[in-house]
C-alpha positions as CSV (number, residue, x, y, z in Angstrom):
1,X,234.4,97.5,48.9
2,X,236.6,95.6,51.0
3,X,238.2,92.4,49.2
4,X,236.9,93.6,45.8
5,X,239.2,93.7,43.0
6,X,238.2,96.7,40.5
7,X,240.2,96.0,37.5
8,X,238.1,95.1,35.1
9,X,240.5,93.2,32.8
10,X,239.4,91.1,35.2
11,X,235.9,91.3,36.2
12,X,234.2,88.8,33.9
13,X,235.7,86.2,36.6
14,X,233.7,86.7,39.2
15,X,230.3,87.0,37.7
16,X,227.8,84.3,38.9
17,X,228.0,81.0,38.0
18,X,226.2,80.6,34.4
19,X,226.6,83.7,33.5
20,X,227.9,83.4,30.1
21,X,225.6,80.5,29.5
22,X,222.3,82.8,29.8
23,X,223.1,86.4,29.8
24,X,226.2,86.3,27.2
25,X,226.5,83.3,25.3
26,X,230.1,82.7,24.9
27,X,232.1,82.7,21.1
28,X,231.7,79.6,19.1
29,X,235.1,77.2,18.8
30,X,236.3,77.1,15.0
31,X,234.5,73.8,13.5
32,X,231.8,73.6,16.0
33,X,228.0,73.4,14.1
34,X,225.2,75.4,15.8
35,X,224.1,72.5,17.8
36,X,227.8,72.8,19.8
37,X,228.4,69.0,18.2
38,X,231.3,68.1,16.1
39,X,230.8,66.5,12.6
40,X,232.2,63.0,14.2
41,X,229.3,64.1,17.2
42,X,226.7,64.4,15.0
43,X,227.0,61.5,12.6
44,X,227.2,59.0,15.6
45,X,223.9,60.8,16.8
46,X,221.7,60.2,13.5
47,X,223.4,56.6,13.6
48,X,221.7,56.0,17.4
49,X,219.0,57.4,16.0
50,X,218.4,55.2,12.8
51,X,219.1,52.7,14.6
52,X,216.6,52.8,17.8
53,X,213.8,54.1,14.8
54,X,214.6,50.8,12.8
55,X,214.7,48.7,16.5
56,X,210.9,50.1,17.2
57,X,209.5,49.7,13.5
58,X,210.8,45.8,13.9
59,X,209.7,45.4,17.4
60,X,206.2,47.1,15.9
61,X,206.1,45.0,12.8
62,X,206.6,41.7,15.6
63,X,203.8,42.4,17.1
64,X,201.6,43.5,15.0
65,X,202.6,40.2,13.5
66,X,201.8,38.0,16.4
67,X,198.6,39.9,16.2
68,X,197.4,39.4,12.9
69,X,198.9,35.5,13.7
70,X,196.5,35.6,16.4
71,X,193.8,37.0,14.4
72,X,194.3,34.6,11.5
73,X,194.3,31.0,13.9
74,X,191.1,32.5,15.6
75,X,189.7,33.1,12.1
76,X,190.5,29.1,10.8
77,X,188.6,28.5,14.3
78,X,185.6,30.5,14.3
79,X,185.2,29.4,10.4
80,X,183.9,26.3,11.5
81,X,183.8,22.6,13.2
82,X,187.1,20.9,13.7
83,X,187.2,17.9,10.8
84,X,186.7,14.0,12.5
85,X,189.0,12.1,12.2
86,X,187.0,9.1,10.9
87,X,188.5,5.4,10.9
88,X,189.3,3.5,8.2
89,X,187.4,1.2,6.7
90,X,188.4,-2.4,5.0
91,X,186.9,-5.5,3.2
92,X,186.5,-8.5,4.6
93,X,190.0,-9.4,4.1
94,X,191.7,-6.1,5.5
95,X,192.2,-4.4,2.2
96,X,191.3,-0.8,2.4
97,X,188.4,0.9,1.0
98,X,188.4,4.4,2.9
99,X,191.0,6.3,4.8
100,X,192.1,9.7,5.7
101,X,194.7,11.7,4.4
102,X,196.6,14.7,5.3
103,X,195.7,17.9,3.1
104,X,195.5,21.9,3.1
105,X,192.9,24.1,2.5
106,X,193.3,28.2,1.0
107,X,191.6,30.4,3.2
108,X,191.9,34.4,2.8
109,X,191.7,37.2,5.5
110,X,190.1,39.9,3.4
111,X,191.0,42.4,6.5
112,X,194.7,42.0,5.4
113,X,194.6,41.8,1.5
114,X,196.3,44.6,0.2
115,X,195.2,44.5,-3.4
116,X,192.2,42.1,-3.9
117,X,192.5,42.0,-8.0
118,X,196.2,41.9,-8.3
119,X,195.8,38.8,-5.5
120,X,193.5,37.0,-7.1
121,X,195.1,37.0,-10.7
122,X,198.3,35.6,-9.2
123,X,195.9,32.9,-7.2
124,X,194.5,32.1,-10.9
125,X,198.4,31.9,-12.4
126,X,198.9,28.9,-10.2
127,X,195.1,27.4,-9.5
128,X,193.4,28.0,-13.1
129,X,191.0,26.6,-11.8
130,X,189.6,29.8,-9.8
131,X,188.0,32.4,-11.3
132,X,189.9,35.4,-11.4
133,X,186.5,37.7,-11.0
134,X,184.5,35.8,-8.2
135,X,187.8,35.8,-5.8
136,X,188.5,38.6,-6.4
137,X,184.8,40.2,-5.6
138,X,185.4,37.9,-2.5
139,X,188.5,39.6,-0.8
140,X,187.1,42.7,-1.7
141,X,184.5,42.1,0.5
142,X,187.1,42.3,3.5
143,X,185.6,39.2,5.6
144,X,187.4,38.1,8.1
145,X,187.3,34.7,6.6
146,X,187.1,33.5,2.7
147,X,187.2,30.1,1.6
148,X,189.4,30.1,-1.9
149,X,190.0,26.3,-2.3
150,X,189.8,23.0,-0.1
151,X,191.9,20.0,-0.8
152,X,194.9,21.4,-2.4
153,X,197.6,19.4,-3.4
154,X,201.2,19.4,-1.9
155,X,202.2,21.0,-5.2
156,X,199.6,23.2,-5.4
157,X,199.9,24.2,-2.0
158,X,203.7,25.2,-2.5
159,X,202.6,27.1,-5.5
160,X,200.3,29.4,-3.7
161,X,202.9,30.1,-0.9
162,X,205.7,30.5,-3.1
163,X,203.5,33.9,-4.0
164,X,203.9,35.2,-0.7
165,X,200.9,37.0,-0.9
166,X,199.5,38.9,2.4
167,X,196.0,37.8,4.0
168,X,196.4,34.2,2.7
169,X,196.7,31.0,5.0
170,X,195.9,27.1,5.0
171,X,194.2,25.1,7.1
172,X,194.7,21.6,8.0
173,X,192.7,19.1,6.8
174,X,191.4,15.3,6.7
175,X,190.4,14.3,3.0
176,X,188.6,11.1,2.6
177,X,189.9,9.0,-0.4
178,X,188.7,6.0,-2.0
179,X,191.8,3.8,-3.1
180,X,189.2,1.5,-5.7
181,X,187.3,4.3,-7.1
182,X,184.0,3.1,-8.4
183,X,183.9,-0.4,-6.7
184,X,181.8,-0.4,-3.5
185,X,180.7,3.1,-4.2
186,X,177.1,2.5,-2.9
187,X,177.7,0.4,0.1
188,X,181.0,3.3,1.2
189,X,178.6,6.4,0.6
190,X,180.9,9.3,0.5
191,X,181.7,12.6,2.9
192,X,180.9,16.3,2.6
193,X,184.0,18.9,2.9
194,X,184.2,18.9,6.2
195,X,184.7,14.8,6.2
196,X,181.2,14.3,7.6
197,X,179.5,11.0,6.4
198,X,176.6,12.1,4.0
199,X,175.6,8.5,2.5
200,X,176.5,4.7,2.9
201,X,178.9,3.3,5.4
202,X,180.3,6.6,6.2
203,X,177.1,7.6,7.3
204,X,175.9,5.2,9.7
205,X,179.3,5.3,11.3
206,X,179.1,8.9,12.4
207,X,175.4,7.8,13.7
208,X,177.1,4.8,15.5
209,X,179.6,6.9,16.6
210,X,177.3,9.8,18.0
211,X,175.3,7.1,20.0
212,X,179.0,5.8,21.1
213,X,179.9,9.4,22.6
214,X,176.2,9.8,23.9
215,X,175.8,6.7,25.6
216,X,178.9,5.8,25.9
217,X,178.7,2.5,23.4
218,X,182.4,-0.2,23.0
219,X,181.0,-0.7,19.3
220,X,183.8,1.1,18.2
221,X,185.7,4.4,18.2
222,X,187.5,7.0,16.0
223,X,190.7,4.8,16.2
224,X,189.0,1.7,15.4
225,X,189.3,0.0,11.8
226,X,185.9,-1.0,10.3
227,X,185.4,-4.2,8.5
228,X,182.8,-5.1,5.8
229,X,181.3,-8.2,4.9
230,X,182.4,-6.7,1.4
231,X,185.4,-9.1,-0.4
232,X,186.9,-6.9,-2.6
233,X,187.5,-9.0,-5.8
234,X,184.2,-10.2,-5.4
235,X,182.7,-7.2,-5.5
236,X,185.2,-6.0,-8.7
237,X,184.1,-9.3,-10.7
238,X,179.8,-8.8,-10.0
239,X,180.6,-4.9,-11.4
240,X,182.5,-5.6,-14.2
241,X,180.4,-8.5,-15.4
242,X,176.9,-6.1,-14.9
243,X,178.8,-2.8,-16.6
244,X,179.7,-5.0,-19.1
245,X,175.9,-6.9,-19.8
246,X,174.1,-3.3,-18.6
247,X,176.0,-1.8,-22.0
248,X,175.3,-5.1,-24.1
249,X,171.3,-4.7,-23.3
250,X,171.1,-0.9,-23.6
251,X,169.5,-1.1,-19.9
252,X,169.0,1.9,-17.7
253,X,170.2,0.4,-14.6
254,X,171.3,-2.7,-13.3
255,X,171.3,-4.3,-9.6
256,X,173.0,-7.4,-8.2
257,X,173.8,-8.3,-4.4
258,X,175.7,-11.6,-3.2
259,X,174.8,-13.0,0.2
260,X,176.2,-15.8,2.7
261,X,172.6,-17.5,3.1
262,X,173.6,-18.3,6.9
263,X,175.2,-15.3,7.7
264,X,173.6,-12.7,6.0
265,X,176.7,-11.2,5.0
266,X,176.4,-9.3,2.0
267,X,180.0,-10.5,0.3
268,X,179.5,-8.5,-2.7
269,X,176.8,-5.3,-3.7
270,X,176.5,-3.2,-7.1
271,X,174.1,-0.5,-8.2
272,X,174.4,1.0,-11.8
273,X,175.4,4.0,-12.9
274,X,177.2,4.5,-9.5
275,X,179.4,7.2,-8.7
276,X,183.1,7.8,-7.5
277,X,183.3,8.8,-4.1
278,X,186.3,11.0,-5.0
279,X,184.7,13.0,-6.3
280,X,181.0,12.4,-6.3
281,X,179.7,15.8,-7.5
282,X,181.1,15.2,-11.0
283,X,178.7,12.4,-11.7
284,X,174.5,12.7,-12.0
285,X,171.7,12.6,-9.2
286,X,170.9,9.1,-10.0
287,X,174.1,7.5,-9.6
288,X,173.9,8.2,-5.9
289,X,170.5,5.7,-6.1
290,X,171.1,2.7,-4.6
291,X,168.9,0.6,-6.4
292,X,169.7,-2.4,-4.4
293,X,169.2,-1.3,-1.2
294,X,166.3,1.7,-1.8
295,X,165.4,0.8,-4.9
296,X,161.9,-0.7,-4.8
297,X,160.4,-2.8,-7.8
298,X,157.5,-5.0,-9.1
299,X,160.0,-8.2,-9.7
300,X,158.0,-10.7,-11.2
301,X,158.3,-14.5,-11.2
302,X,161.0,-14.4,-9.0
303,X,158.2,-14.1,-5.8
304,X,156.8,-17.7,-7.4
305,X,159.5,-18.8,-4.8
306,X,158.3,-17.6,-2.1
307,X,154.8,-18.5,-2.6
308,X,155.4,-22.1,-3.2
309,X,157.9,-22.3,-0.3
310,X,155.0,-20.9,1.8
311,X,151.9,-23.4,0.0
312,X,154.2,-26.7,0.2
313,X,155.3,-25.2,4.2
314,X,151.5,-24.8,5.2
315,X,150.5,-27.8,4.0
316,X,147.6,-27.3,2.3
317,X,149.4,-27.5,-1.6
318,X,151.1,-30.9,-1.9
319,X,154.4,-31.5,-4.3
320,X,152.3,-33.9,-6.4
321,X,149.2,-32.1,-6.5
322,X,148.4,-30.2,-9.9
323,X,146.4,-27.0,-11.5
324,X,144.5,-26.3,-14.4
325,X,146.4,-24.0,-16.9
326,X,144.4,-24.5,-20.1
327,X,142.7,-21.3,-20.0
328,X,142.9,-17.8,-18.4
329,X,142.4,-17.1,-15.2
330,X,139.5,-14.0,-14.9
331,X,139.0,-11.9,-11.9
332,X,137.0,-9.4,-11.8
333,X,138.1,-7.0,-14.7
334,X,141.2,-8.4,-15.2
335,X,142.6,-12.0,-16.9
336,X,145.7,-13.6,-15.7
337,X,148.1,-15.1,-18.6
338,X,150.7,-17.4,-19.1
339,X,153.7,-15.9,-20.6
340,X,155.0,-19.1,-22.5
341,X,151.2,-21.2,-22.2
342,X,151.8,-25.1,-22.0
343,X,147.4,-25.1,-21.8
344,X,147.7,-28.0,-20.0
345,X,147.1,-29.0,-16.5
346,X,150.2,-28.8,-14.5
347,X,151.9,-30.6,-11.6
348,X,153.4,-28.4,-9.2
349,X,156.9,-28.8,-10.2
350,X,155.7,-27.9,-14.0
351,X,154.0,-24.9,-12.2
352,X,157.6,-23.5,-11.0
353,X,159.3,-25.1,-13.8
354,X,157.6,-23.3,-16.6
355,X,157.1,-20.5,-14.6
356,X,152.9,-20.3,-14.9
357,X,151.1,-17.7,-13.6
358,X,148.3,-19.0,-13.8
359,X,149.0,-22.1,-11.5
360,X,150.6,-20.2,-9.1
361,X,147.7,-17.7,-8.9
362,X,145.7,-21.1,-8.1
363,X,148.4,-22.1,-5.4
364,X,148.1,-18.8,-3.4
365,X,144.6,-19.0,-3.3
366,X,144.6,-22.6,-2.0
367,X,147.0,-21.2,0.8
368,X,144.8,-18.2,1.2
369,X,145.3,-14.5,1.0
370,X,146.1,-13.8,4.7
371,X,147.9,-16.9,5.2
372,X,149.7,-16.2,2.1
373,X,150.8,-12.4,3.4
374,X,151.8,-13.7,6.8
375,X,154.4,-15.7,5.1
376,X,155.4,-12.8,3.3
377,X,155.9,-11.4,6.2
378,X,158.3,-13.6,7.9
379,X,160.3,-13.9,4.9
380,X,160.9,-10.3,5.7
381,X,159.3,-8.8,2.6
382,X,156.2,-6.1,3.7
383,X,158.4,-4.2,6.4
384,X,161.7,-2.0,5.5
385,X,164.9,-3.7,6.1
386,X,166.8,-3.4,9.2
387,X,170.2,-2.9,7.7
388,X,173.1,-0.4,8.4
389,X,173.0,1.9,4.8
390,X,170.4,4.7,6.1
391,X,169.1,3.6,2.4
392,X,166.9,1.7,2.5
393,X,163.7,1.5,1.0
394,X,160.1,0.7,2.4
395,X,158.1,-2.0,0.3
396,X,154.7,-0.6,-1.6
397,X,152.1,-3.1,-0.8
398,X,148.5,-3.3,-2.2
399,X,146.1,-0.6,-0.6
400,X,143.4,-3.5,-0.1
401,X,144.8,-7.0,0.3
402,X,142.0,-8.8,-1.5
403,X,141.9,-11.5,-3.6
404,X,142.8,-9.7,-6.5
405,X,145.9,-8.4,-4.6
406,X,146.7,-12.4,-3.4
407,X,146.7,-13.5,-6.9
408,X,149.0,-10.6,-8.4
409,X,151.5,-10.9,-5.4
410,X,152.0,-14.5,-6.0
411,X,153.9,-13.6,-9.1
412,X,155.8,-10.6,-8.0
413,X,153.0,-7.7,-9.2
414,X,151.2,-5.1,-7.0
415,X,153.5,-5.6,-4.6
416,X,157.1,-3.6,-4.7
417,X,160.4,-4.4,-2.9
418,X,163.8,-4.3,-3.1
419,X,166.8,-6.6,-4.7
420,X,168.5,-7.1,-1.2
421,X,164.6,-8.0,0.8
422,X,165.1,-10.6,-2.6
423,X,167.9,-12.2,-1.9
424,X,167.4,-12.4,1.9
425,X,164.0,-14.5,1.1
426,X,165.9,-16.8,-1.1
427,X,168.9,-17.3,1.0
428,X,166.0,-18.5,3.9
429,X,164.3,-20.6,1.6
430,X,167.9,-22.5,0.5
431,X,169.5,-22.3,4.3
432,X,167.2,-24.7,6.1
433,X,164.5,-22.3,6.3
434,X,165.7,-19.8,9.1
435,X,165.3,-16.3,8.6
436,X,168.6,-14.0,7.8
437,X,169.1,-10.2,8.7
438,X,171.1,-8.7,5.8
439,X,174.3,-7.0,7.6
440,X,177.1,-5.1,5.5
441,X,179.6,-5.4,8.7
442,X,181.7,-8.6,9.0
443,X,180.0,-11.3,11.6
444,X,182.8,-14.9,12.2
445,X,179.5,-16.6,13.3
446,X,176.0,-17.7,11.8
447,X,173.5,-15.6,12.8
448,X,170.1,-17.1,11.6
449,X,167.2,-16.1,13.0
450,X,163.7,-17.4,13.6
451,X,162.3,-20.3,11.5
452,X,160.2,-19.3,8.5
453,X,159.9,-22.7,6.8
454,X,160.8,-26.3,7.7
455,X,164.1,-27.9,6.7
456,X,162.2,-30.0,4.7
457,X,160.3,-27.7,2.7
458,X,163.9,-26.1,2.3
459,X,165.2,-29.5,0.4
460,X,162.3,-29.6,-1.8
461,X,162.8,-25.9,-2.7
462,X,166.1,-26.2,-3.5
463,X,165.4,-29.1,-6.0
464,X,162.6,-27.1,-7.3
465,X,164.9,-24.0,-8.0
466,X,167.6,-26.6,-9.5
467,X,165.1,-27.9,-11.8
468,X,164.3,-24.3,-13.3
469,X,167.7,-24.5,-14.6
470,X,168.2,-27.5,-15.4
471,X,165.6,-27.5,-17.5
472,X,163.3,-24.9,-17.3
473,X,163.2,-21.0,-18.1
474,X,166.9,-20.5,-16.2
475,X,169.5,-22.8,-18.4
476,X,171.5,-20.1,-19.1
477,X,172.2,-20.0,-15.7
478,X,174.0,-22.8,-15.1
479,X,177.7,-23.5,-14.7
480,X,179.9,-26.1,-15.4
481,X,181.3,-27.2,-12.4
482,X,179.5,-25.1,-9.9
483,X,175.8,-26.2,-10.4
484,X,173.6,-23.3,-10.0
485,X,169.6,-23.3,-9.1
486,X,167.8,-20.6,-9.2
487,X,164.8,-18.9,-10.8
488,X,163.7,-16.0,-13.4
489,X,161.8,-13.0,-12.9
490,X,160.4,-11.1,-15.7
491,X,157.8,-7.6,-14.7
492,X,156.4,-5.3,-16.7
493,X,156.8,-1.1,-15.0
494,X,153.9,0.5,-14.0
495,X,153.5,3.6,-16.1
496,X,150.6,6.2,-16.0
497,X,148.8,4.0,-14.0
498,X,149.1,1.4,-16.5
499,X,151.8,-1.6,-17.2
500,X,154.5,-0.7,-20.0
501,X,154.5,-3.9,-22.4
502,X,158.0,-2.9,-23.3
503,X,159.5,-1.8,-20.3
504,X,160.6,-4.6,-18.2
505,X,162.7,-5.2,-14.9
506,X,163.9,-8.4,-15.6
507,X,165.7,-10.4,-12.5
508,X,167.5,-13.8,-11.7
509,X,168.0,-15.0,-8.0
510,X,169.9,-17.9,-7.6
511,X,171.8,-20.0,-5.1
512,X,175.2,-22.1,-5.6
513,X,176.7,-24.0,-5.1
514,X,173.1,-26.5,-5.7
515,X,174.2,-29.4,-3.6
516,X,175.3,-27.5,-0.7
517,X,174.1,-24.0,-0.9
518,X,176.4,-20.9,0.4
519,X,175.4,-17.9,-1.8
520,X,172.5,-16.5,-3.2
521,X,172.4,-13.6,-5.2
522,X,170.0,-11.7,-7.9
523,X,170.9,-10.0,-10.6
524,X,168.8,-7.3,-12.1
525,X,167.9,-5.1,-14.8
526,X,165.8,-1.9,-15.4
527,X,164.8,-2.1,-19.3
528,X,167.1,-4.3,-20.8
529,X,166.6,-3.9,-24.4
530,X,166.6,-7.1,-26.8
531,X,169.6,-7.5,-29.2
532,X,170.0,-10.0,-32.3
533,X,171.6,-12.6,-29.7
534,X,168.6,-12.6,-27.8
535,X,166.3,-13.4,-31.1
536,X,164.2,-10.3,-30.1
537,X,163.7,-11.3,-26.2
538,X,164.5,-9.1,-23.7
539,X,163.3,-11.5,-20.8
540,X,165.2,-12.5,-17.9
541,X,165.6,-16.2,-19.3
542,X,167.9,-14.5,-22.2
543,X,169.7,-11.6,-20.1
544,X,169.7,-12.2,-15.9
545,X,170.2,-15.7,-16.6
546,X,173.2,-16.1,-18.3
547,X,175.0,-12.7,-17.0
548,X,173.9,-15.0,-13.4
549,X,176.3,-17.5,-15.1
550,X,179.3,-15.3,-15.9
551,X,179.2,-13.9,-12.2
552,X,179.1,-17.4,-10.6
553,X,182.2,-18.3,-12.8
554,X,184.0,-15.6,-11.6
555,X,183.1,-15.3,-8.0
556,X,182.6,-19.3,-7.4
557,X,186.2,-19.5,-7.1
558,X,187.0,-16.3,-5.5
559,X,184.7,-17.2,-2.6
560,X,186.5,-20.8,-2.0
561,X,184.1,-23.4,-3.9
562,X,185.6,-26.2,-5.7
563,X,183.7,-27.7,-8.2
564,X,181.4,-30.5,-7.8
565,X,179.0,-32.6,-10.1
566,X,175.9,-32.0,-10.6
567,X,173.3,-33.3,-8.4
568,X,169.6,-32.7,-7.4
569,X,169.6,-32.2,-3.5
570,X,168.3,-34.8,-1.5
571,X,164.5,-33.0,-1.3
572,X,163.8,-34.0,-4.8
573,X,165.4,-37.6,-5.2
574,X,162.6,-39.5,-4.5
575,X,160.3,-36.5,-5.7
576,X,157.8,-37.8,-8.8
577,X,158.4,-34.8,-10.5
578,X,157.0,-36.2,-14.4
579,X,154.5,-34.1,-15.8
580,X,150.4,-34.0,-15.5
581,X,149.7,-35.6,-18.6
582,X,152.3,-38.5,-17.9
583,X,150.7,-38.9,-14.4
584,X,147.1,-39.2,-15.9
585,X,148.4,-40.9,-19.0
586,X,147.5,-37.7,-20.9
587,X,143.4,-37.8,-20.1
């Protein structure tokens, strides 16, 4: 062929291109591996490779981070409501009583545990507190979310992730702390876990707040400081002094409130046993009973008050007018008794003085029974009080408001109400005679409402109530220095239907300083139990009384009073206040 070369020595270089790729595979070059690729070749292949599978396994583990991030914030927020932030709340003189902290919760993702026992055994190494069986039957379960622990400490929270352990997480919290503990307990209430108000204080304001969000209310907001009536120190001394007198009379349960009788401000408010709202769980069910606010007891003489303010008021009993109290009073199936008889007709001071049944059961029937429960009405007692604390308790009053029931009233039985409806009656009686709305919130300004009784029944009263401790059943009331009036309230508990003779609520309200009054208060007792320094009594003369005195020491200055001499107000100074028998020359 024309232009062909035939020497085949030759030949193999003009075959077609690729040739010895396909059809004859050329020799291999000494030190090259089957793969064609030098050992230097081949080691800086595996290293790209190691090195892009490492690059995808971190790029993988990234994401799958970011997801299970993800996963873990959506959990915290489909657990449950975002806390409140809830304001803090001070006493009267802008010392705290509540505030919020900053604190962490343990939370598990049960999806992501990897060993549920081995997790919860190193939880239990540094919160011994958990039980190593019950968590670790919860992240077995594999929810999504698992509450371990709420309110961790900073220590505590370190601890736990120090461990390092997979499907664990905190959440951000508000705690609610209580800096005084005990003191206020039952006018502050206390919060659930998630920082909701459950009782107290801290539950009205997330009412008040509510209606501020709804309709848009200035009252005040979730930034906004609160400020009791409370003082502090006052409340601390009225605490102490009833701990201290509810252990020395072996009594179940003791009361006391202190009131600004033109204001209404309650200054100072106890209820024992009470509780710490730290941690309010730890104590019993019936430390969380406000007795002086929901409370609701037969209190006795301590209602004779509020009967004579009402007969002098009306005009129908007169300060110099008198009652026979020789004998019994019988109505119906029942006889009325004096506790400590004089049998003697008495004036009406010596009816309040000496603290007669008896007469006063005559003096309420001389008013007359309706006239006699309207006044018990505007004094505030037959309705539930309209105060912030959501406890409050409704009066019982008598099913059929007969005579019977008009008589019993008029000393404080068959008709039950609470401490605080007590003290708001008394502090209208002393204040002029002007009704007073009982507020826990601080108010600059008086805020006395409508006229129950005249200013001049007011000035008698208060000599009246000076005269039961100056010499009648309250002279273990009185203080030196800060003259006290006042008067003593000694009822027997309904039980079975029946009265217990030996189980008493026993109760002193009082008002001081006498010549000018400020403050009223009551002190109370549930079964106070006699002791050898009572000779045997467990009346309110021998345990309300003088614990009334202690307080009023204590607080008296606290509060700003200076001491003064004693004086009877200017109701009684020209008052003939001798008795019956000196009047009638003893015929």
């Amino acid at each position: 062929m024309i232009g062909r070369r035939t020497d085949t020595r030759s030949s193999a270089r003009y075959l077609p291109l690729g040739y010895d790729a396909i059809a004859k595979p050329r020799q291999q070059r000494a030190g090259e591996g089957a793969s064609g690729r030098t050992p230097s070749q081949r080691r800086i292949f595996l290293a790209l490779t190691i090195f892009v599978a490492c690059f995808t396994l971190v790029g993988a583990r990234l994401v799958g981070l970011a997801i299970v991030g993800n996963s873990m914030e959506s959990t915290i927020i489909a657990a449950g409501p975002t806390q409140i932030h809830r304001p803090d709340v001070v006493d009267r003189n802008g010392e705290v009583m509540a505030t919020d902290i900053a604190t962490a919760s343990l939370f598990a993702d049960g999806r992501y545990v990897i060993d549920p026992v081995e997790t919860a055994q190193q939880l239990v190494s540094v919160l011994p507190d958990l039980d190593a069986a019950d968590v670790a039957r919860k992240l077995a379960s594999g929810k999504a979310f698992i509450w371990l622990k709420r309110d961790l400490t900073p220590k505590q929270q370190y601890a736990v992730h120090y461990l390092g352990l997979p499907g664990l997480d905190f959440r951000n919290e508000k705690r609610r702390v209580y800096p005084n503990g005990k003191t206020g307990s039952n006018v502050l209430g206390m919060v659930d876990l998630d920082n909701r108000g459950t009782a107290g204080i801290e539950r009205y304001m997330d009412r008040e707040l509510a209606r501020r969000d709804e309709f848009d209310l200035p009252r005040f907001d979730r930034g906004t400081t609160v400020m009791l009536s409370l003082d502090l120190h006052v409340q601390h001394a009225l605490r102490d002094e009833l701990e201290k007198a509810m252990r020395e009379f072996s009594a179940l349960g003791a009361a006391g409130v202190i009131m600004d009788v033109h204001t209404g401000e309650v200054v100072a408010m106890t209820s024992l046993p009470d509780f710490d709202p730290n941690d309010p769980m730890s104590s019993p069910d019936e430390t969380r009973f406000n007795r002086a606010t929901l409370g609701v007891y037969e209190m006795g003489s301590v209602f004779k008050a509020v009967t004579l303010a009402a007969a002098l008021d009306s005009g129908k009993v007169d300060l110099n007018g008198s009652f026979d109290a020789t004998k019994p009073l019988k109505v119906a199936r029942f006889t009325i008794h004096d506790f400590h008889a004089e049998n003697r007709w008495l004036s009406v001071p010596e009816v309040f003085i000496h603290s007669s049944n008896i007469g006063t059961a005559k003096i309420a029937l001389q008013l007359g029974g309706e006239e006699h429960r309207a006044y018990l009405g505007r004094f505030g007692l037959l309705t539930r009080p309209d105060i912030e604390l959501p406890e409050a308790g409704a009066p019982l009053l008598p099913a059929r408001w007969g005579e019977l029931a008009t008589i019993t009233t008029s000393y404080g039985h068959g008709i039950a109400v609470t401490p605080l409806q007590v003290v708001s009656a008394v502090s209208t009686i002393v204040n002029g005679g002007f009704k007073v709305k009982p507020t826990f919130l601080r108010h600059n300004e008086p805020r006395l409402g409508e006229r129950v009784v005249s200013t001049e029944t007011s000035n008698v009263m208060r000599g009246l109530l000076r005269m039961v401790v100056a010499e009648g059943t309250g002279k273990k009331a009185d203080v030196p220095g800060f003259p006290v009036m006042g008067k003593t309230g000694t009822a027997e508990k309904p039980e079975n239907g029946r009265y217990a003779r030996n189980k008493l609520i026993t109760s002193f309200i009082s008002a001081f300083p006498a010549n000018d009054p400020r403050y009223a208060m009551i002190v109370m007792f549930d079964e106070p139990k006699a002791t050898k320094d009572t000779y045997g009594y467990a009346t309110a003369g021998w345990n309300a009384a003088p614990v009334t005195a202690r307080v009023v020491s204590r607080v008296a200055p606290l509060l700003g009073i200076r001491p003064a001499p004693k004086a009877l107000p200017e109701g009684l100074r020209e008052a003939k206040l001798v008795s019956f028998e000196t009047m009638t020359g003893g015929q």
